[in-house]
C-alpha positions as CSV (number, residue, x, y, z in Angstrom):
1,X,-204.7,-62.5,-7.4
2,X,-201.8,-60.6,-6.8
3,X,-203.4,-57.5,-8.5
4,X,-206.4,-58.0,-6.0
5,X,-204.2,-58.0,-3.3
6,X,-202.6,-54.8,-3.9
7,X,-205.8,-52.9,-4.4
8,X,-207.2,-54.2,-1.0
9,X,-204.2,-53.3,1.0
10,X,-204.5,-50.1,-0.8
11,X,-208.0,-49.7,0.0
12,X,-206.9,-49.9,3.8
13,X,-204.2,-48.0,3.7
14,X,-205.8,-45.1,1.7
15,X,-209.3,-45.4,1.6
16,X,-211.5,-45.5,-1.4
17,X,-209.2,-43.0,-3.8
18,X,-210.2,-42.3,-7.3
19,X,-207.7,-42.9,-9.9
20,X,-206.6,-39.8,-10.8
21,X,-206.1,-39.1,-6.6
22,X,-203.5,-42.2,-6.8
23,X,-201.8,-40.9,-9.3
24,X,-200.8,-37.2,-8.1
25,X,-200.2,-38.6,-4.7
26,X,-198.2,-41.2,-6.3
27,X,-196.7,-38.3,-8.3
28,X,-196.3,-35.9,-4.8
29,X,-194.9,-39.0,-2.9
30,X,-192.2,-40.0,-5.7
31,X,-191.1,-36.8,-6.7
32,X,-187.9,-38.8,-7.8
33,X,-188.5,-40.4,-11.4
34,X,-186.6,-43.2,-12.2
35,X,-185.6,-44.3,-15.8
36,X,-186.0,-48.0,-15.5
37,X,-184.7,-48.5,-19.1
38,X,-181.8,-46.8,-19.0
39,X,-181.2,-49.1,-15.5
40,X,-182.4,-52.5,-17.0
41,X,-179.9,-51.8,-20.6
42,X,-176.7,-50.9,-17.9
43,X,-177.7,-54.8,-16.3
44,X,-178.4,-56.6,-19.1
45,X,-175.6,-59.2,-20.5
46,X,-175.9,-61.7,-22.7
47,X,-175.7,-65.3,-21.6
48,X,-173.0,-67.5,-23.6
49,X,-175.6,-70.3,-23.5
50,X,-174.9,-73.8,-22.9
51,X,-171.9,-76.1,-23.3
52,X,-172.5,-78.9,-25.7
């Protein structure tokens, strides 16, 4: 649903756009590329678990 969503508001906002459009004006638009690994492995602790 949420997937649906997205592709109509895209739709809207864009127009009918093939896939390989999206992609280099998602590529021209974000020129800035983000490692989300390296982001997600700085935030990531370990939870002592629960108290029993």
């Amino acid at each position: 649903m949420v997937e649906q969503a997205l592709e109509l508001y895209a739709r809207q906002q864009h127009g009918e756009e093939s896939a390989l459009d999206f992609y280099a004006r998602l590529a021209r638009d974000l020129s800035a590329d983000i490692d989300l690994e390296s982001i997600l492995r700085e935030n990531r602790h370990g939870h002592a678990g629960i108290d029993l």
